[in-house]
N, C-alpha and C positions, 0 to 999 in steps of 0.2 A: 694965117691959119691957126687954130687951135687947138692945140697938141696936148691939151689935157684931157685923161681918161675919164668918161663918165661916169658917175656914180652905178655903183650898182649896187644895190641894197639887198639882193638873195643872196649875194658873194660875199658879204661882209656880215650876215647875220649865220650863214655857213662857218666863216671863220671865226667868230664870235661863240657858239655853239662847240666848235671843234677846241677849241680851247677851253672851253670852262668841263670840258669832256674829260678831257687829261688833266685836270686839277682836282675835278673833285673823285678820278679816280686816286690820285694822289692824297690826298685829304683822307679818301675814307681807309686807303692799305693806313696811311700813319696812325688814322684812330684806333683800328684792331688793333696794328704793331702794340701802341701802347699800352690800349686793352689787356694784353698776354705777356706785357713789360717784356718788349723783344728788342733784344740791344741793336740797332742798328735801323729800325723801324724809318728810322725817315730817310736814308740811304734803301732802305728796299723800295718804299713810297716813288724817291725819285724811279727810280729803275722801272719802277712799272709805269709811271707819265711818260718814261723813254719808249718803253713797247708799245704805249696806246698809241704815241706821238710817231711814231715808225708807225703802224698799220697805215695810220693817213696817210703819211708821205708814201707809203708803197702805193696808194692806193691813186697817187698824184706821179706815180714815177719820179719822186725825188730822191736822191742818196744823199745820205749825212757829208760826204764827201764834198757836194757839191753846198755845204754850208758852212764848209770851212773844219769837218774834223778828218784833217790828214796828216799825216805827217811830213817833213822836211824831206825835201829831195838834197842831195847832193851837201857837201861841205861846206856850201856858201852860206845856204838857206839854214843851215843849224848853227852857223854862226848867229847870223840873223836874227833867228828863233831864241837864242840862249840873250843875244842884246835885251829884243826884245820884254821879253821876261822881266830881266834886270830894270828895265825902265820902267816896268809896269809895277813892281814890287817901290818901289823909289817913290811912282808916286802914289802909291795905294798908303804906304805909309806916311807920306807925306803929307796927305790932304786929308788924314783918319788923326794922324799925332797935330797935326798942327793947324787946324781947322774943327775936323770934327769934336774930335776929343774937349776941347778946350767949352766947344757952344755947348756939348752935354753937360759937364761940369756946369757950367754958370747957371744952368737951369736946374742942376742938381736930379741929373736923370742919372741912374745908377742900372747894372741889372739885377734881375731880383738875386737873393742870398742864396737861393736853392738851386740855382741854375747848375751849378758844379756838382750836387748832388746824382745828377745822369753819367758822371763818369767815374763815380765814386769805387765801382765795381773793378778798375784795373788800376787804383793807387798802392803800390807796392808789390805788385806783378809786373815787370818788366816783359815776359813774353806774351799775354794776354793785351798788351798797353801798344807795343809794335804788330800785333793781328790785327788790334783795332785800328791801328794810323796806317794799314798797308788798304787793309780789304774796305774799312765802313768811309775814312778819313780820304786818301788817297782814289780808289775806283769810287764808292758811294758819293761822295760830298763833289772832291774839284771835278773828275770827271764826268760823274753821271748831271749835278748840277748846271755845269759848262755849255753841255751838249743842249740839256734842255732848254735852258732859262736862254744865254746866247744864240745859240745853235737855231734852236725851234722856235722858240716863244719870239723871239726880239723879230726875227725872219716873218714870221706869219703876221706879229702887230705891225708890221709895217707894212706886208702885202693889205693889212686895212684901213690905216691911216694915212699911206702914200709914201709911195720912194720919193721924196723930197725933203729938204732941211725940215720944214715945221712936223712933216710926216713922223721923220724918223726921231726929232725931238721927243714928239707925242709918246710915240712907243718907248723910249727909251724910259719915259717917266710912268707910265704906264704898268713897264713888267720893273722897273724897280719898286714900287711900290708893291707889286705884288710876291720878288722876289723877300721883301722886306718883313708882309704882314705873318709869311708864310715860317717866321723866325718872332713871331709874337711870344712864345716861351720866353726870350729874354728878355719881355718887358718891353717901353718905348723907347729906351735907349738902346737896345738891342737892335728894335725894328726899324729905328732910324741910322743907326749904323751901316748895317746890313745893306740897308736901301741907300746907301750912299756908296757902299762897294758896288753896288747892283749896275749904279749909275756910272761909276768911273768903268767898270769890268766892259759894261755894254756899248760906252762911246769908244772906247779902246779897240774893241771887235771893228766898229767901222773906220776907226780910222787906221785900221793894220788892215785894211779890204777884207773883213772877216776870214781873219784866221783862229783857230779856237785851242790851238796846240800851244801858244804861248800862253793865252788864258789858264790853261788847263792846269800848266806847272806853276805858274805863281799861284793859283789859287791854293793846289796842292801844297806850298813852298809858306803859305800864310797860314792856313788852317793845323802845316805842323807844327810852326815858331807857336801858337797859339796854345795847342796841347803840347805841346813839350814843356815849356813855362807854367804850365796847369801840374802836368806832371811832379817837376821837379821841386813846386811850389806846394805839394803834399796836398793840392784839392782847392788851392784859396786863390780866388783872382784878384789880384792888385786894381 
């Protein structure tokens, strides 16, 4: 017998559709943000793919819950959680310092010189610099990011390319690429960076059976070694 599902082509141009919905409401909140130079603009952007991307789900009776953003039950589990992390940080830098890094170099991909100019606004404000790494950095970036990109986006590309290995390859390649062009500000070294976190972050979801709470802190845990280093380094990225 054969046990594969048939194509269906209204469902997949539904989800097709339902996705490029929530992006390019994302896209156009980040164009005004920047329009009105609003500090946090692409942390609001996400936030509102998160609300457009929750309507659908209510709209499918689904909870974020059930895509993996919950938290640890019990002493075991945040054991676990906290491993996890640590291994995901391990290899997030490993395969960025020892891989990636190396192949940008050799092709002499750099990001542009202006890119540090966006956070120019909290260099020698120390309280203004921890508002931004708690509220825009911390809730806008790992969280709101996590939920969408892992959480939503990787969940639905593969409700249309198949729960199976090549399925969920496809998707994987797929929202990294899109999590990546979506960080075109930093140039091609940027957007292939990014989309190479994109890819490590999202095979990590299924090989931890989509859980998004470990994701969540490392992301949080990278994004602040990154600005802290920016910070202390007076604006200048090495």
């Amino acid at each position: 017998m054969n046990n594969k599902k048939p194509y269906n082509k209204s469902l997949h141009i539904k989800i097709v559709l339902e996705i490029a919905i929530v992006f390019i409401t994302i896209l156009s909140i980040k164009h005004i943000g920047d329009y009105f130079n609003i500090i946090g603009s692409g942390s609001i952007a996400i936030w509102c793919g998160v609300i457009v991307s929750t309507i659908f789900m209510k709209h499918k009776k689904l909870k974020w819950k059930e895509l993996g953003f919950v938290l640890p039950k019990g002493l075991q589990n945040w054991l676990i959680s906290i491993l996890l992390v640590i291994l995901i940080l391990f290899a997030i830098f490993s395969v960025m310092g020892l891989i990636v890094k190396p192949l940008l170099e050799n092709f002499s991909l750099t990001n542009p010189t202006d890119v540090a100019d966006r956070f120019a606004f909290f260099m020698g404000k120390p309280l203004v610099f921890v508002l931004y790494l708690i509220v825009i950095v911390w809730f806008g970036a790992a969280l709101g990011e996590e939920i969408l990109f892992r959480g939503y986006l990787l969940n639905r590309l593969v409700d249309c390319t198949g729960n199976n290995k090549s399925g969920v390859i496809l998707a994987l390649i797929i929202h990294a690429t899109i999590f990546g062009m979506l960080h075109i500000y930093q140039g091609l070294a940027g957007v292939i960076a990014t989309g190479c976190i994109a890819l490590i972050f999202g095979s990590i979801y299924f090989l931890i059976k989509r859980k998004l709470f470990p994701l969540i802190i490392a992301h949080a845990i990278i994004n602040s070694i990154s600005l802290i280093a920016l910070y202390l380094n007076d604006g200048v990225i090495n």
